[in-house]
C-alpha positions in Angstrom: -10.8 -10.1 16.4 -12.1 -11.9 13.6 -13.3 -8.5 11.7 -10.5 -6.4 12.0 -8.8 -9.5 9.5 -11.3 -8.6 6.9 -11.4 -5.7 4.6 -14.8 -6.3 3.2 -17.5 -5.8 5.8 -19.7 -8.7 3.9 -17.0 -10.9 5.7 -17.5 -9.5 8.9 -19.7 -10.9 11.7 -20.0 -7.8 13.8 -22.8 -6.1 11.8 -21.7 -2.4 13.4 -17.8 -2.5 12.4 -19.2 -4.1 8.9 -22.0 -0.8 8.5 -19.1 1.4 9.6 -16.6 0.1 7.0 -19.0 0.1 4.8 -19.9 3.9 4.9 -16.4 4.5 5.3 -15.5 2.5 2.3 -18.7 3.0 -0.1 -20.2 6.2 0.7 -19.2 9.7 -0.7 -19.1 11.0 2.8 -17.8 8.3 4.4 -15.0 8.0 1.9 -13.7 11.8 2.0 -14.0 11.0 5.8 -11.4 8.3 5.5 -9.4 10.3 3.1 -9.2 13.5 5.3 -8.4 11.2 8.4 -5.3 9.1 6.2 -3.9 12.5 4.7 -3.4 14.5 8.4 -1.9 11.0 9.5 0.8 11.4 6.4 1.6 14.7 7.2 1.7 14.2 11.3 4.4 11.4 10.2 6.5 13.5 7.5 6.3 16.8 10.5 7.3 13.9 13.1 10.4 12.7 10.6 11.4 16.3 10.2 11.7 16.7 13.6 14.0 13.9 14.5 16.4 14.8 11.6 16.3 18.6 13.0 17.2 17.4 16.5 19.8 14.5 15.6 21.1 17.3 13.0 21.7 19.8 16.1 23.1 16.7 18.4 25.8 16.3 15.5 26.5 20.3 14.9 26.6 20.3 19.3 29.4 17.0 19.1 31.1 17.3 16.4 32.1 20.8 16.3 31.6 22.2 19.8 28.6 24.4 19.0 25.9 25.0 21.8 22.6 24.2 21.0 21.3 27.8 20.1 24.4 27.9 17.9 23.4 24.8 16.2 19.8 25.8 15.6 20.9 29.0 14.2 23.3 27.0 11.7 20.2 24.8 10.6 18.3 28.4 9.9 15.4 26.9 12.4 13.0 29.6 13.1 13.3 30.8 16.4 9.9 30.3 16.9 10.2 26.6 16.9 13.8 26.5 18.7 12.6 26.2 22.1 10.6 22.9 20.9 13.8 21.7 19.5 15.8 22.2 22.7 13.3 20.3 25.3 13.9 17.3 23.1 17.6 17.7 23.5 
């Protein structure tokens, strides 16, 4: 547990986390690794924000003014490749 307080692997005791930050951390590779991994982790959280605001977006259009689901996709101009995603988290 120690190590995973510690964000410079000369503090760390486990010598194979400390190598691995290090190359993570210090090395070319290892960095655009790190880089690659943090950027599809952004955009999985921005795709999973959109997604909640789409379907409590519909849940308001459905209460508020009587629409059915379909309706209220169609309203929000959601592709209807993507509506059938949006109606099994209805």
């Amino acid at each position: 547990m120690h190590d995973f307080l510690f964000s410079d692997p000369d503090d760390m005791y486990t010598e194979l986390l400390a190598d691995k930050a290090r190359y993570l951390k210090s090395d070319p590779k290892g960095v655009d690794i790190m880089c690659k991994v943090m950027e599809d982790l952004r955009e999985e959280s921005i795709q999973r924000g959109i997604d909640q605001n789409r379907v409590e977006s519909i849940r308001n259009l459905m209460l508020t003014l009587k629409m059915t689901a379909q309706q209220a996709m169609d309203a929000l101009l959601i592709p209807v490749t993507e509506q059938s995603k949006y109606a099994a988290k209805l």
